[in-house]
DSSP file (Angstrom, degrees, kcal/mol; ACC not computed):
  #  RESIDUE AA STRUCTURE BP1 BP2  ACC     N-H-->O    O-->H-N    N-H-->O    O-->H-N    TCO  KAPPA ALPHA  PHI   PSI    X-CA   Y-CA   Z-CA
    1    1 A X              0   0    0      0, 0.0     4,-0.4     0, 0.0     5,-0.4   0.000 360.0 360.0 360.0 -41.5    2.4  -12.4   -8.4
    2    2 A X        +     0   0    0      2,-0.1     4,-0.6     3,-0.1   127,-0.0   0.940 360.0  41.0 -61.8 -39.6    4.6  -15.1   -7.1
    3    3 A X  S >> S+     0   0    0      2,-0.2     3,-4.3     3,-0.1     4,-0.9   0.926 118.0  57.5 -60.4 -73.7    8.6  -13.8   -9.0
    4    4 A X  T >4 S+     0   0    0      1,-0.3     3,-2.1     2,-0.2     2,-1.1   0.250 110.9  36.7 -42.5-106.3    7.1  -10.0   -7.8
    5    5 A X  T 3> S+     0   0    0     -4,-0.4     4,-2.9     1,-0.3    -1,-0.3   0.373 101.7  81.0 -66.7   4.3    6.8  -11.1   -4.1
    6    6 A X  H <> S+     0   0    0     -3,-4.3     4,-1.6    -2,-1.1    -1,-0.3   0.953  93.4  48.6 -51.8 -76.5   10.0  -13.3   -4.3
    7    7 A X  H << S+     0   0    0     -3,-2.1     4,-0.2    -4,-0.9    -2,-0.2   0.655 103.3  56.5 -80.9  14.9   12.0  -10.5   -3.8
    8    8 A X  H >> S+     0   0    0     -4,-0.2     3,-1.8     2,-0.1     4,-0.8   0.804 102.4  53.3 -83.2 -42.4   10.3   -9.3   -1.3
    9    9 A X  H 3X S+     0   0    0     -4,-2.9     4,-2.2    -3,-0.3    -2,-0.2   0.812  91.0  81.6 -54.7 -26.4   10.7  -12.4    0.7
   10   10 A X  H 3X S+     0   0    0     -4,-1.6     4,-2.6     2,-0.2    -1,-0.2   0.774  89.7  59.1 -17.7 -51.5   14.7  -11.9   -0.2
   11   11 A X  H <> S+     0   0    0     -3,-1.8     4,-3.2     1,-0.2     5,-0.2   0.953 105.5  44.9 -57.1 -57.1   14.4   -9.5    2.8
   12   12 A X  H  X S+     0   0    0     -4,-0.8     4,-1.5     2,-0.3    -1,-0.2   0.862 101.0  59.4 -38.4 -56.9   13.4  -12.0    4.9
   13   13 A X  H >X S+     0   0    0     -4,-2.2     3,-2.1     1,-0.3     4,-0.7   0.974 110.3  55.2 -55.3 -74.0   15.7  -14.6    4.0
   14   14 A X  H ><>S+     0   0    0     -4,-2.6     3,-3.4     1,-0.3     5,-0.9   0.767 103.7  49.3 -21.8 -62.7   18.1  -11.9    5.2
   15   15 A X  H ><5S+     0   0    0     -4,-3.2     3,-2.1     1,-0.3    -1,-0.3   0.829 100.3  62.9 -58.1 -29.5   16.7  -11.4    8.2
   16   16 A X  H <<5S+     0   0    0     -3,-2.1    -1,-0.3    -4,-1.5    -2,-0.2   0.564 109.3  36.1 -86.2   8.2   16.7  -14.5    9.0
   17   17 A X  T <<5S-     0   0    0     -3,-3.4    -1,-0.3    -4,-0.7    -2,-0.2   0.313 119.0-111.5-106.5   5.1   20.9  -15.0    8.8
   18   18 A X  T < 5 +     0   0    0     -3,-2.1     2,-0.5    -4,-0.5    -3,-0.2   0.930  60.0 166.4  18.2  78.3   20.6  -11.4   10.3
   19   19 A X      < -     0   0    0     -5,-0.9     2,-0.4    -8,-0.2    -1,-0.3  -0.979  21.3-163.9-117.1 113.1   22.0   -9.8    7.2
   20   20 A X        +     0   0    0     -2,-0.5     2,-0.3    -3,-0.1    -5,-0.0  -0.463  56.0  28.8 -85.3  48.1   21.2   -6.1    7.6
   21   21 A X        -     0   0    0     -2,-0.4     2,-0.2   -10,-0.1    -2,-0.1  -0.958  54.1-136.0 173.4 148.7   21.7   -5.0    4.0
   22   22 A X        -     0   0    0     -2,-0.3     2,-0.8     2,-0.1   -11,-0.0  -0.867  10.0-148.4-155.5 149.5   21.8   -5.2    0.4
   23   23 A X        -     0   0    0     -2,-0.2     2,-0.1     2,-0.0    -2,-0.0  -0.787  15.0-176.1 -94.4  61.2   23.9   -4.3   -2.4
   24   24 A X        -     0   0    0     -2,-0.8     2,-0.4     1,-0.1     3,-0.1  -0.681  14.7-145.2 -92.5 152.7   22.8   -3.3   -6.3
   25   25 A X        -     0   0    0      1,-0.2     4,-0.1    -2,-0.1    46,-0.1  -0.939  59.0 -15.6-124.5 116.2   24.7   -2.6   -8.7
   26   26 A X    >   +     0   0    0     -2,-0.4     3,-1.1     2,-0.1    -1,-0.2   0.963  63.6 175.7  83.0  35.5   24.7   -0.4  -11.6
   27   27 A X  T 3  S+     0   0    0      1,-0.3    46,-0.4    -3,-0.1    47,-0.3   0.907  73.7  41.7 -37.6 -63.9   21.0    0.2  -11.2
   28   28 A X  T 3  S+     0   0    0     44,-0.1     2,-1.5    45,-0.1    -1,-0.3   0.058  77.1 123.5 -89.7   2.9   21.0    2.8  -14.1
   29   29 A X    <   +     0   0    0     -3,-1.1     2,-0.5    -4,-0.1    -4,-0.0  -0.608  30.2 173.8 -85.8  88.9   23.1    1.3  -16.6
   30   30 A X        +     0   0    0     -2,-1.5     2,-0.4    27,-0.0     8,-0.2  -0.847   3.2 172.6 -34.6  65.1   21.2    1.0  -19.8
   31   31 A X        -     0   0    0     -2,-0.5    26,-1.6     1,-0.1    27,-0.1  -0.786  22.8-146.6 -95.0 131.7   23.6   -0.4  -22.8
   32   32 A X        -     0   0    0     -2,-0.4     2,-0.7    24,-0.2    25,-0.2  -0.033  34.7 -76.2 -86.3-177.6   21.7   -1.1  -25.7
   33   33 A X  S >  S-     0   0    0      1,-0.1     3,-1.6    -2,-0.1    -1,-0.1  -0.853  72.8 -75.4 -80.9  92.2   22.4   -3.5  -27.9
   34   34 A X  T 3  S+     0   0    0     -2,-0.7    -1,-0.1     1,-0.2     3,-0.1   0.257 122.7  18.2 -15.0 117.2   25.7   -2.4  -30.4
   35   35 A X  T 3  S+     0   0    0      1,-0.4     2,-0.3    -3,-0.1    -1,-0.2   0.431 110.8  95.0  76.0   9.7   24.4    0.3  -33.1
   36   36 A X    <   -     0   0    0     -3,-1.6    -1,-0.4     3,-0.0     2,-0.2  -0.744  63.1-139.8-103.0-170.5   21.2    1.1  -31.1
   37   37 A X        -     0   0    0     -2,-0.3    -6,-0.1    -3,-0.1    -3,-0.0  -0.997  24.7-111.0-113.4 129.9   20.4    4.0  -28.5
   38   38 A X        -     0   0    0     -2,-0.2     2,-0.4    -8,-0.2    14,-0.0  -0.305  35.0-164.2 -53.1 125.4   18.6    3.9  -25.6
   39   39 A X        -     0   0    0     37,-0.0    37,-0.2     1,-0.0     3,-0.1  -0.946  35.3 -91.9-132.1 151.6   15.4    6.0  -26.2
   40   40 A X        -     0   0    0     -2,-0.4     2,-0.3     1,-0.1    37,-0.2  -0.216  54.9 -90.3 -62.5 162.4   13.3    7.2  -23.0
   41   41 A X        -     0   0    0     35,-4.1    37,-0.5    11,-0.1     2,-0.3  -0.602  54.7-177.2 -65.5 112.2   10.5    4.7  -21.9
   42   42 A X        -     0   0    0     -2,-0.3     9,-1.1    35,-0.1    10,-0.3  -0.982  27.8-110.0-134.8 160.8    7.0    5.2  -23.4
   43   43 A X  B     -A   50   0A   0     -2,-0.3     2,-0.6     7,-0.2     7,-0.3  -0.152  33.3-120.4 -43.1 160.2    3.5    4.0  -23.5
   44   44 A X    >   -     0   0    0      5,-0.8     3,-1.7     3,-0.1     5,-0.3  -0.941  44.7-100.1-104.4 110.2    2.3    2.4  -26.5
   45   45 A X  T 3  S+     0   0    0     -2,-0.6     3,-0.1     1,-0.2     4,-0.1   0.122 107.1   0.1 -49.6 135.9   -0.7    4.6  -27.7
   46   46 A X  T 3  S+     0   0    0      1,-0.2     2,-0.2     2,-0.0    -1,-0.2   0.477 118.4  88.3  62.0  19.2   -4.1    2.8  -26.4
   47   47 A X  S <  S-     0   0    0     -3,-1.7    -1,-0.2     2,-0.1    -3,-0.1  -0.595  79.3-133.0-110.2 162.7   -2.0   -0.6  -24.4
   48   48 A X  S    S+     0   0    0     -2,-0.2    -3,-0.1    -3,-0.1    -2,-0.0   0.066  81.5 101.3 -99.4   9.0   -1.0   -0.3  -21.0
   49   49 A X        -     0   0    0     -5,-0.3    -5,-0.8    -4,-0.1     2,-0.2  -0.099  62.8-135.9 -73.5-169.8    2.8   -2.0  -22.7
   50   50 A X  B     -A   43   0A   0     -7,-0.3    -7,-0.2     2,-0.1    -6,-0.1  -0.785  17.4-127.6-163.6 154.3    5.7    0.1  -23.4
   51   51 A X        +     0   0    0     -9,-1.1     2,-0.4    -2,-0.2    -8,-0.1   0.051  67.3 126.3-101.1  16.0    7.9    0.2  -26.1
   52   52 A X        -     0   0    0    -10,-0.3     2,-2.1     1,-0.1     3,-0.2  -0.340  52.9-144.2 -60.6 110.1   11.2   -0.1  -23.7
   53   53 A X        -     0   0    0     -2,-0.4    16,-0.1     1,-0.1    -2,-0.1  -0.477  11.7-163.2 -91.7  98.0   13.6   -3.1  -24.6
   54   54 A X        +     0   0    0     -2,-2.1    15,-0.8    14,-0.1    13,-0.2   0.742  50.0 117.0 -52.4 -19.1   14.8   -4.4  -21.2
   55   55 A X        -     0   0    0     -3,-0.2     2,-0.3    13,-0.2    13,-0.1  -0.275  50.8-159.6 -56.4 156.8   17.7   -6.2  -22.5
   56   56 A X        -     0   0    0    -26,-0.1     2,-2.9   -24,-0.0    11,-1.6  -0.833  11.6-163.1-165.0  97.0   20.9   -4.9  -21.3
   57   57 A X    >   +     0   0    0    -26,-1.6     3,-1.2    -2,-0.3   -25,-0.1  -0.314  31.2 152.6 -79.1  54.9   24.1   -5.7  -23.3
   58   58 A X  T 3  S+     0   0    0     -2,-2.9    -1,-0.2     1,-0.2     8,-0.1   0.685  70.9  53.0 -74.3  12.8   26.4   -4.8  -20.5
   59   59 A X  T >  S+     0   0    0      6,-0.3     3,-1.8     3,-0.3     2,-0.2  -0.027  96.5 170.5-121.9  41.5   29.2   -7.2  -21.8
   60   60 A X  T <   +     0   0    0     -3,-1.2     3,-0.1     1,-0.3   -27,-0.0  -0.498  60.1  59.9 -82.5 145.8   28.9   -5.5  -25.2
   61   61 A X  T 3  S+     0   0    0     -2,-0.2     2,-0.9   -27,-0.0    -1,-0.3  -0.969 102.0  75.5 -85.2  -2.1   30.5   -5.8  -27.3
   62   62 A X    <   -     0   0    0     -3,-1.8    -3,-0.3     1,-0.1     3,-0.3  -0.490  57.6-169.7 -58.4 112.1   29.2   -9.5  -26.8
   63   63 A X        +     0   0    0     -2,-0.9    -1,-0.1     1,-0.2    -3,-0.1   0.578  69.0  70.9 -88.5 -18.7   26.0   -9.6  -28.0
   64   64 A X  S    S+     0   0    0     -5,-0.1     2,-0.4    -3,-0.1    -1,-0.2   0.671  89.3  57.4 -49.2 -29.8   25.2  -12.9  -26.8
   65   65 A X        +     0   0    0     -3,-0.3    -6,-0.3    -6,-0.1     2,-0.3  -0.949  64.4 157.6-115.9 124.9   25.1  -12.4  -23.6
   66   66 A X        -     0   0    0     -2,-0.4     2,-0.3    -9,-0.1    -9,-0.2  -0.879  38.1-127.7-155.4 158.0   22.4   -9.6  -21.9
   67   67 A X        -     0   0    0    -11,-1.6     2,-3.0    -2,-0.3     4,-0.1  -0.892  21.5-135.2-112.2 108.6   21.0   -9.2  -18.9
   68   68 A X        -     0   0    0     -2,-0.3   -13,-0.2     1,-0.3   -14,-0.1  -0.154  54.9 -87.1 -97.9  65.1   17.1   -8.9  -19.1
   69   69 A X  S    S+     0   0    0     -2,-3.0     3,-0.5   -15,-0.8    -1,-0.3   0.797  79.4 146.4  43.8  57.3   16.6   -6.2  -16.8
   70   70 A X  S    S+     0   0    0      1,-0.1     2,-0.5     3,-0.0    -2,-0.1   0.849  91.0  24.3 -68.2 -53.6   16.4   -8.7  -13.4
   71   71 A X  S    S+     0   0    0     -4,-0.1     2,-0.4   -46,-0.1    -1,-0.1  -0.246  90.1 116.3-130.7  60.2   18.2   -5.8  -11.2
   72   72 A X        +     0   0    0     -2,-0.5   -44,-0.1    -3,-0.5     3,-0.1  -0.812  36.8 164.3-103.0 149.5   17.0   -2.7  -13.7
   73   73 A X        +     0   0    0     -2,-0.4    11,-0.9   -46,-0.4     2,-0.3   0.284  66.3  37.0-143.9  12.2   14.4   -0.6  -10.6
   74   74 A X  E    S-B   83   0B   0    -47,-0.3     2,-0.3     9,-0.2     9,-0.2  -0.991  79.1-148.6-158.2 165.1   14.2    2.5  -12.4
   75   75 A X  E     -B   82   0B   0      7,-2.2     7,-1.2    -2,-0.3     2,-0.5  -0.852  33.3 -96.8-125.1 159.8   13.9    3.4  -16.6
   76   76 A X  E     -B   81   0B   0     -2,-0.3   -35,-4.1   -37,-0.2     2,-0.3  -0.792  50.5-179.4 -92.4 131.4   15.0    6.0  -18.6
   77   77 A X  E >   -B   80   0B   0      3,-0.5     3,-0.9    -2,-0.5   -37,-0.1  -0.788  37.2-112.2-115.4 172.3   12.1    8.3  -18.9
   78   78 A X  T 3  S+     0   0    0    -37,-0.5     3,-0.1    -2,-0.3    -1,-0.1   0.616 116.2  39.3 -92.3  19.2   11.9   11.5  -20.9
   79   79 A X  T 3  S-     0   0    0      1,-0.6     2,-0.3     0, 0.0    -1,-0.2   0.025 132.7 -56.8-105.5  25.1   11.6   13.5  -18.0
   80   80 A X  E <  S-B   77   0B   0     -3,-0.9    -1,-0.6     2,-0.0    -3,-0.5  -0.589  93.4 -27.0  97.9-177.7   14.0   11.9  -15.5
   81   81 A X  E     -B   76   0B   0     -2,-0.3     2,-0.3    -5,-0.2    -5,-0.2  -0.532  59.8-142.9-106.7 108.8   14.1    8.3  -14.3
   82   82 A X  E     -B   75   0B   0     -7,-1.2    -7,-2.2    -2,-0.3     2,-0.3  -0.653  22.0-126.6 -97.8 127.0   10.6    6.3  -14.2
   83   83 A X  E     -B   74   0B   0     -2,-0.3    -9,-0.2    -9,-0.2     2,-0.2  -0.677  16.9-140.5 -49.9 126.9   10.0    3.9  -11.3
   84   84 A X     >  -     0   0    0    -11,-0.9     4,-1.9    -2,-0.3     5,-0.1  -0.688  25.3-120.9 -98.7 169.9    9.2    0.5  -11.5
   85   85 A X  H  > S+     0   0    0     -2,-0.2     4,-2.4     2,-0.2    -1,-0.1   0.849 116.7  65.0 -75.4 -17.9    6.9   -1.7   -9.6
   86   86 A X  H  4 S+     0   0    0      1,-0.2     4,-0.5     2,-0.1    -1,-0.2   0.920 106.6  49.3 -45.5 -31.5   10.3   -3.8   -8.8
   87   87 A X  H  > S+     0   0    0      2,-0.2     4,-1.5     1,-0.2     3,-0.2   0.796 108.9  48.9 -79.6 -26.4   11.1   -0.4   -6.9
   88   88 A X  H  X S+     0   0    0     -4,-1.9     4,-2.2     2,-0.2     5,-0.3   0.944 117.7  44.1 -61.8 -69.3    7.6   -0.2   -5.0
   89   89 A X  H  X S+     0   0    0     -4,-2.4     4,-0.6     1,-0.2    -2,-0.2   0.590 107.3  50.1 -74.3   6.3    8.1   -3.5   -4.0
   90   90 A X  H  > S+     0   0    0     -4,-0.5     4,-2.0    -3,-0.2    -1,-0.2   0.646 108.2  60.4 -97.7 -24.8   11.6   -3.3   -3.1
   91   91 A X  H >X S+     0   0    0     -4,-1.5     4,-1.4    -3,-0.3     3,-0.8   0.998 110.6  44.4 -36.2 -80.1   10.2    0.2   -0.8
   92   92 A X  H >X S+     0   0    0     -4,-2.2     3,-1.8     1,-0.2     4,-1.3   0.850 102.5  67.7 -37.9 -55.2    8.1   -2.5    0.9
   93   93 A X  H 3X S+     0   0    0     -4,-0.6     4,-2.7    -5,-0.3    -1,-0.2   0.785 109.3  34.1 -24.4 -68.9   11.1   -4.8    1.1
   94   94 A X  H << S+     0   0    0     -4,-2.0    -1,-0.3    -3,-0.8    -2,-0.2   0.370 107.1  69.9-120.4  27.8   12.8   -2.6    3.6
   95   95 A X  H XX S+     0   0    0     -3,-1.8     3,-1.1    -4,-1.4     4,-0.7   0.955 107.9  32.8 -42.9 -75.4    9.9   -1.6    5.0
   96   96 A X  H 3X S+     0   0    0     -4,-1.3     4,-4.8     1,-0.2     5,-0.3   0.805 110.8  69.5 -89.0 -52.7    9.3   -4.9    6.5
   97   97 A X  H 3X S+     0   0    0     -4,-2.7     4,-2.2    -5,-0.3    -1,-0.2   0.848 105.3  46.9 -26.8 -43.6   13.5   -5.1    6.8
   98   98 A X  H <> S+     0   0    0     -3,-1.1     4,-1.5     2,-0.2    -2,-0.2   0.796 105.5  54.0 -74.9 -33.2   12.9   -2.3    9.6
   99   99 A X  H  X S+     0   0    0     -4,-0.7     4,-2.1     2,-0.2    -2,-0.2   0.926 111.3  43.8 -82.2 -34.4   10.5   -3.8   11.2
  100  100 A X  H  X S+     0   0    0     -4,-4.8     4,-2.8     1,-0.2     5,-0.2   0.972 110.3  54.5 -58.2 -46.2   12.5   -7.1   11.8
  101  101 A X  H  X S+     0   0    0     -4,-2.2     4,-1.8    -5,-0.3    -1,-0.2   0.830 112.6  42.3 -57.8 -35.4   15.5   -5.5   12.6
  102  102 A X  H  X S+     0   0    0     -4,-1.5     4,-1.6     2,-0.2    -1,-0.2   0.738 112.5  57.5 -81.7 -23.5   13.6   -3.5   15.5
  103  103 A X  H  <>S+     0   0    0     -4,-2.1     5,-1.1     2,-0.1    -2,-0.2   0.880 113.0  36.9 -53.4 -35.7   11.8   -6.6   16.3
  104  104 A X  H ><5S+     0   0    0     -4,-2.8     3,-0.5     1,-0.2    -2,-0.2   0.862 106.2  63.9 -97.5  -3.6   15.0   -8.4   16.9
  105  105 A X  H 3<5S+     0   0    0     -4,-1.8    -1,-0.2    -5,-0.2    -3,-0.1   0.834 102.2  62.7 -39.9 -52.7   16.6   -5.1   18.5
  106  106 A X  T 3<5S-     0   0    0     -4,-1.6    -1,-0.2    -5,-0.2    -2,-0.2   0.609 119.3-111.5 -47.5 -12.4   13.5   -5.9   21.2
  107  107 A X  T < 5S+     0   0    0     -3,-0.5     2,-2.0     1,-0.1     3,-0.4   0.418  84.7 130.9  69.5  -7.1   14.9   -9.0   22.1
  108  108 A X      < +     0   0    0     -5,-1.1     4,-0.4    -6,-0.2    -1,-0.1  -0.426  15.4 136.6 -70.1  75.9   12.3  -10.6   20.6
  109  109 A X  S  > S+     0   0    0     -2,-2.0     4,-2.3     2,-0.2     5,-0.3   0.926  72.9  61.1 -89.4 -53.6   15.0  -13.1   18.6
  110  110 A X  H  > S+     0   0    0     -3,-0.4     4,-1.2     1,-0.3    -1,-0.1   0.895 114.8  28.8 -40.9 -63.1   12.3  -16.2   19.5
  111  111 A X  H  > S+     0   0    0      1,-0.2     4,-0.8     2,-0.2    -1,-0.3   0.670 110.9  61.9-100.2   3.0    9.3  -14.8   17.6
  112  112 A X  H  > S+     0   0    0     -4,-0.4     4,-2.1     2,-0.2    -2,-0.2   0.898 109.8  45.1 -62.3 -46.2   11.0  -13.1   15.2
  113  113 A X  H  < S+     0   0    0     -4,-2.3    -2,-0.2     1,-0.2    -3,-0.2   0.824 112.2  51.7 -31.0 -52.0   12.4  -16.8   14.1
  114  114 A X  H >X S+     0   0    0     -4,-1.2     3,-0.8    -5,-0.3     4,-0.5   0.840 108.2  53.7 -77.8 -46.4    9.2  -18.0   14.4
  115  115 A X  H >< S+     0   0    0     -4,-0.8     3,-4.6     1,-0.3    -2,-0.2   0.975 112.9  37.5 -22.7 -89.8    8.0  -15.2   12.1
  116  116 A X  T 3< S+     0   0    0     -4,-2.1     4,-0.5     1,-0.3    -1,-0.3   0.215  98.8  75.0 -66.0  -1.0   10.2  -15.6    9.2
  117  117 A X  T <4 S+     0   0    0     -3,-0.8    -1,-0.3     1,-0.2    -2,-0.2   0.698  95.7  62.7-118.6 -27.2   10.0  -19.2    9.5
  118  118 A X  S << S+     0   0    0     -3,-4.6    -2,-0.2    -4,-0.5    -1,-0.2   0.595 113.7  22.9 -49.4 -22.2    6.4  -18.5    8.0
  119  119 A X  S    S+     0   0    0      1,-0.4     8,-0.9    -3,-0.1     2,-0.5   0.507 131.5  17.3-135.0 -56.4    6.8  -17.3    5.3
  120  120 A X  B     +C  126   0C   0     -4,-0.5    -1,-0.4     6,-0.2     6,-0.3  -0.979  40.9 159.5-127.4 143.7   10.6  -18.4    4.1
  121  121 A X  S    S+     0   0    0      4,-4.4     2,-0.3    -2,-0.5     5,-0.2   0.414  77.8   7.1-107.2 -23.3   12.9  -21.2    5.3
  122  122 A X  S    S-     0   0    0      3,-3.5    -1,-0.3     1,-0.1  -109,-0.1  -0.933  83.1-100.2-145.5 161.9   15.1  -21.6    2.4
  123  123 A X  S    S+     0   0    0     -2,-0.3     3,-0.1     1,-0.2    -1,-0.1   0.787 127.0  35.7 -78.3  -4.2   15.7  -19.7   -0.8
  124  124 A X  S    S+     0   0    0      1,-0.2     2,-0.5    -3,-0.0    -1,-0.2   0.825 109.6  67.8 -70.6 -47.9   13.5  -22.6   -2.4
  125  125 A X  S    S+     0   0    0      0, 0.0    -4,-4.4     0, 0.0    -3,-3.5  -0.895  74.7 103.2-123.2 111.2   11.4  -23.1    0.2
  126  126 A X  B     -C  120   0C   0     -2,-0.5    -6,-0.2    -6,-0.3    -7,-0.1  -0.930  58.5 -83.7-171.2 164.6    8.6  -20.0    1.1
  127  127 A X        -     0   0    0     -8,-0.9  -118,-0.1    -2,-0.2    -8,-0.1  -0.057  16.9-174.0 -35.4 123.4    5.5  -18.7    1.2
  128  128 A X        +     0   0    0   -119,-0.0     2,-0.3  -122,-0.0  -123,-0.1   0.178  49.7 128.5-120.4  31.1    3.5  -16.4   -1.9
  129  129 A X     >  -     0   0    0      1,-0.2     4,-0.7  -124,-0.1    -2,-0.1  -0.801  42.3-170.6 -64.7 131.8    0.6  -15.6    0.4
  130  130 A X  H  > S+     0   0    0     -2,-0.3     4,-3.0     2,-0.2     5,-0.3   0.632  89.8  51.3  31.6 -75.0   -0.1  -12.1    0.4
  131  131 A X  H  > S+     0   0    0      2,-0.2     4,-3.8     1,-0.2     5,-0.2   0.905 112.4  51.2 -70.8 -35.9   -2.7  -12.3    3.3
  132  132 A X  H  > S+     0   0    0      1,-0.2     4,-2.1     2,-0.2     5,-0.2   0.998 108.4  54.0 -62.9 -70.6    0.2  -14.5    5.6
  133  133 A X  H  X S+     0   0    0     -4,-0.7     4,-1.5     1,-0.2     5,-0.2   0.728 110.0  38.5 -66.0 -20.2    2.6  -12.0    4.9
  134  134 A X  H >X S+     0   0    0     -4,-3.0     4,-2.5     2,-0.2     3,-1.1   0.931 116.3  60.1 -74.6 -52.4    0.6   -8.8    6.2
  135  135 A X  H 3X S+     0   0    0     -4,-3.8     4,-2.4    -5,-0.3    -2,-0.2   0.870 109.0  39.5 -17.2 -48.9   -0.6  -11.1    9.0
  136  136 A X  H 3X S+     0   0    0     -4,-2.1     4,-2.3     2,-0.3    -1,-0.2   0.865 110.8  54.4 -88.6 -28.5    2.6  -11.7   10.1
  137  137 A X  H <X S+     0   0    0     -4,-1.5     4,-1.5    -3,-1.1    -1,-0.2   0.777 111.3  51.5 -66.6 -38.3    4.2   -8.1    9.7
  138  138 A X  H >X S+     0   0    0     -4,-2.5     3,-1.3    -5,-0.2     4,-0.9   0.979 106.2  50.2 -81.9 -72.2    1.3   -6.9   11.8
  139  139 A X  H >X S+     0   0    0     -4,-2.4     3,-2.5     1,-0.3     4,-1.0   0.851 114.8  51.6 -24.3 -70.3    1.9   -9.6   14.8
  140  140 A X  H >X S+     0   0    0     -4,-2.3     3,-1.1     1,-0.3     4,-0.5   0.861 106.7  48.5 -45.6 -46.0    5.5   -8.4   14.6
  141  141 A X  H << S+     0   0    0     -4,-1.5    -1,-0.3    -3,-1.3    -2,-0.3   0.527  98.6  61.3 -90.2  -6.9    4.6   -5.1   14.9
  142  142 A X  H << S+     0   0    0     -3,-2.5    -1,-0.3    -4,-0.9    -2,-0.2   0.346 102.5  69.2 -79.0 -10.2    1.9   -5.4   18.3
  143  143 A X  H <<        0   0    0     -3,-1.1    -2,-0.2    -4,-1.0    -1,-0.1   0.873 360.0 360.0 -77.0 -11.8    5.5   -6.7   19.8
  144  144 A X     <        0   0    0     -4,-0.5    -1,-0.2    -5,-0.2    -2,-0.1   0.424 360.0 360.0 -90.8 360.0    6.5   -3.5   19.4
């Protein structure tokens, strides 16, 4: 639970330099490994796994080197493009992104600080409560 709501706190840490944005790149780029193919995403009959290999040789033909699908948010499925729960939780992300920015749109700059100051101060130093962080998204949101 604690990496998954890491990057939700990301947002935060944003807000709190009042960084209105973020930037991925290459969301969709799957490169396999040299002399495989990328085959759609599937269950593994009677697991809840699948038989998807995240690695992602984008500096192929270096094989050394992958990136292990840290800023993959969507899969190839065989119907279109599979969601992940990074992408649920990135939804939420800038959910909560909107609601600061209209907090501090309020003029409420003081407890918005004050907010954020719950949950992250530093990219080291935050919060993986769950229960804190709805708390605190709901307080923000009776300022409104």
């Amino acid at each position: 639970m604690a990496l998954f709501f890491q990057g939700r706190l990301l947002y935060w840490l944003g807000a709190r330099e009042d960084i209105d944005g973020w930037l991925y790149y290459a969301v969709d780029l799957w490169v396999p490994h040299p002399g495989r193919e990328i085959h759609p995403i599937a269950l593994i009959p009677g697991t809840t796994m699948t038989d998807y290999d995240v690695a992602n040789y984008i500096w192929s033909p270096r094989t050394d080197i992958f990136a292990n699908g840290d800023g993959q948010f969507i899969y190839p499925g065989a119907n279109g493009p599979v969601a992940t729960a990074r992408l649920a939780n990135m939804r939420d992300a800038v959910e909560d992104q909107a609601l600061l920015q209209a907090v501090r749109t309020a003029g409420n700059v003081s407890d918005l600080e004050t907010a954020i100051a719950k949950l992250v101060r530093s990219p080291t130093d935050h919060t993986d409560d769950a229960e804190l962080l709805e708390a605190t998204r709901r307080s923000l949101a009776a300022l409104l």
